[in-house]
N, C-alpha and C positions, 0 to 999 in steps of 0.2 A: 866464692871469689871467681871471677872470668879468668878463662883459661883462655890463652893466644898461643901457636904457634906460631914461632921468629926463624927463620933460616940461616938467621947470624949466628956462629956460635956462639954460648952463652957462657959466662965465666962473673962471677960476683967483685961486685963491682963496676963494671961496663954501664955503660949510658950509652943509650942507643934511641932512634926516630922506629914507633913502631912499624910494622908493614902497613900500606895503606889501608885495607879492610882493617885492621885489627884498630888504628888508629880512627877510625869511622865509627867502629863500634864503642870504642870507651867513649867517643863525644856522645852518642846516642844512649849510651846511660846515663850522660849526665855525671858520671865523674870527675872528681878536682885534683889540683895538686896535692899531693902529699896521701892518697890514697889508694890500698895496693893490688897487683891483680897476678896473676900467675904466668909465668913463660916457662915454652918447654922446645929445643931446637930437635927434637928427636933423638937424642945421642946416652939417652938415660938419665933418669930426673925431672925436675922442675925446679923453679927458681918464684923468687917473688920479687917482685919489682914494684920501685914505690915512682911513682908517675909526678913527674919536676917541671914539667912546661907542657900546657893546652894551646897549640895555637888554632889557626883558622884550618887548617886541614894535615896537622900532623898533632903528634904527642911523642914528645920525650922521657925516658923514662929510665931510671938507673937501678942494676942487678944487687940485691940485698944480699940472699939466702940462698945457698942450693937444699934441695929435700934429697935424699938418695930414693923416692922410691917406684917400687916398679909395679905398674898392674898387667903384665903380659903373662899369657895364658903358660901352661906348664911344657904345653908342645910347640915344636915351631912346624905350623902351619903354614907350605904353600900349594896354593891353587891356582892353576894352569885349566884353561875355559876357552872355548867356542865363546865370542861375544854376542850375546841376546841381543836381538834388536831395539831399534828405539830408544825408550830411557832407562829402561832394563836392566843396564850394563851400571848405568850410575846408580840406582838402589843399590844393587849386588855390592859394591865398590864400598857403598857406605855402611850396609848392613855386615861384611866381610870383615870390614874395618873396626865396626863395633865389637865383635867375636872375639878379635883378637889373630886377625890373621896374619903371617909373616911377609909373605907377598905374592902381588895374583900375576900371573901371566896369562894378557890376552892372546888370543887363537883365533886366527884365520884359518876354519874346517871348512870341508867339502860343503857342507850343509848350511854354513854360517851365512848371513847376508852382506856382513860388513867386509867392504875389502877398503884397505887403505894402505897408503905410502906414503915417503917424504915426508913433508910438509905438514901435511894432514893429520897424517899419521903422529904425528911430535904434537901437535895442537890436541887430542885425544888423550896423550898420555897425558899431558898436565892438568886437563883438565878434570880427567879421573886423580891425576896426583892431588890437585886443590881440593878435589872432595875427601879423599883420604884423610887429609890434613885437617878440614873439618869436624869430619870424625870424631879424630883423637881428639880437637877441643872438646869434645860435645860429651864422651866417653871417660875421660880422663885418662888413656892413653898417654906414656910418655916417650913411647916409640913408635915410627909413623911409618909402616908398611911400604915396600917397594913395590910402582906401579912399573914393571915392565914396560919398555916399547912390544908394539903390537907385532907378534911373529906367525910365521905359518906350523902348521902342528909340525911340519918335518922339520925343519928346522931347529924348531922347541927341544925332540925328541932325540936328535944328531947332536947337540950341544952338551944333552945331560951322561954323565958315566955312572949308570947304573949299578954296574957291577962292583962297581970302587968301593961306594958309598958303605959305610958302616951305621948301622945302629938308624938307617934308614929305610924306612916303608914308602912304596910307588903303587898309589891304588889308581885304578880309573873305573866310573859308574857306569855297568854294563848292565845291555838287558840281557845276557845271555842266561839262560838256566842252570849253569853249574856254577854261577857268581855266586861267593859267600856272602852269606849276611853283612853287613859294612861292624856292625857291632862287634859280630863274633870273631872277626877277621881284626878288627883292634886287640882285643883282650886276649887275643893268643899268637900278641907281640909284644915286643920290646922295643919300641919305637920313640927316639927323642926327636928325632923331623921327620913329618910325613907331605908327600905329596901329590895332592889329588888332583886327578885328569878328569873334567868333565867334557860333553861336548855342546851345543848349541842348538836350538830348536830342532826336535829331530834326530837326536844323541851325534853321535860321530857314526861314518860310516862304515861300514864291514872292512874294506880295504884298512883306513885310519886304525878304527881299533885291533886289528890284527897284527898291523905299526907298534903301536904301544904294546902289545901283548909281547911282542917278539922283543921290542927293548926291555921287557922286564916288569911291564905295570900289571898287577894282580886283579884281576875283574871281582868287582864287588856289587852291593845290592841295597838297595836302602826298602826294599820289598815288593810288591808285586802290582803297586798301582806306579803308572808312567808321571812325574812330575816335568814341570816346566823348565827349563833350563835354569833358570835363576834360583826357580825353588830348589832343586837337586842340588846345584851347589852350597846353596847356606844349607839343607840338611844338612849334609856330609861335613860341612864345618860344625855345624852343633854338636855331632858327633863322636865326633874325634877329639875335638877340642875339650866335650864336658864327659867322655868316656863313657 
């Protein structure tokens, strides 16, 4: 059955005009009234919606059933990232989202290419927000990952209270030689959110990660060959996420 993310909240019952992509794509299957497809506003759930009116460029459609269920991974997963260049960033975003991760935080690092503000900077996030959201259709996801606006690592780093945090792991992927395993460094915790620090083509730099070290993030290792920034980060999500 097609899965649509709506940003309306969803309650059974409701009759509502799809979002425009989502109402593009039912005409483009070639479905009619009276037959039904899935909605999910991220808030836990899905619903099923039976489709009441095709017109020339919308669909309406009215809220049946909610399902209670949930396919999110057992840890809540955030990852905080130097942004890879190019389109990079949007694989990561989609592949991250696949995983089941809880939400990424872009990074402006020493070593990163991307700088952005303002304006820019908000046209970026939605745009990774709108892939996220893809995603979760594509995945069956019923909760849709927060993209961060894009900060710089200090920033990132002054915001979070380390020390507070209970029943929470702070790795970041080091090349340094006394980093533990990323594996062995999971399984002799007790961690219900973790949150991993990667950095951007080039890792982060000695200054940066001696930043996070001193906030509190524990240098880890995914082993002894150098990955790509984007790779590094989905390991360490596979990782952690599938233990």
């Amino acid at each position: 059955m097609p899965r649509f993310y709506c940003s309306t909240p969803l309650s059974i019952g409701l009759a509502l005009d799809l979002p425009a992509g989502a109402a593009r794509h039912v005409q483009v299957l070639r479905m009619q009234p009276e037959m039904t497809i899935t909605l999910f506003d991220g808030q836990g759930g899905e619903y099923d919606a039976m489709i009441e009116r095709m017109g020339k460029s919308s669909v309406t459609v009215q809220v049946t059933t909610h399902h209670p269920i949930e396919r999110e991974a057992s840890l809540a997963v955030h990852l905080a990232l130097g942004v890879p260049a190019n389109e990079r960033m949007d694989w990561l975003v989609e592949k991250a989202t696949e995983l089941g991760v809880a939400s990424i935080q872009p990074l402006m690092t020493e070593r990163g290419v991307l700088r952005l503000s303002g304006e820019r900077a908000e046209k970026k996030q939605a745009h990774w927000q709108a892939i996220a959201h893809a995603a979760c259709e594509q995945s069956g996801r019923n909760r849709v990952p927060h993209i961060h606006t894009i900060k710089t690592l200090g920033g990132y780093l002054a915001a979070q209270k380390i020390a507070a945090q209970k029943d929470t792991c702070h790795i970041i992927l080091s090349l340094q030689t006394n980093s533990t395993i990323l594996v062995q460094a999971m399984r002799s915790k007790a961690c219900e959110t973790v949150y991993v620090l990667s950095g951007a083509e080039g890792g982060l730099s000695a200054t940066e990660e001696s930043k996070a070290l001193a906030a509190g993030y524990e240098p880890v290792t995914l082993g002894n060959r150098v990955l790509r920034a984007e790779t590094a980060a989905i390991a360490a999500l596979v990782t952690v996420i599938t233990g």
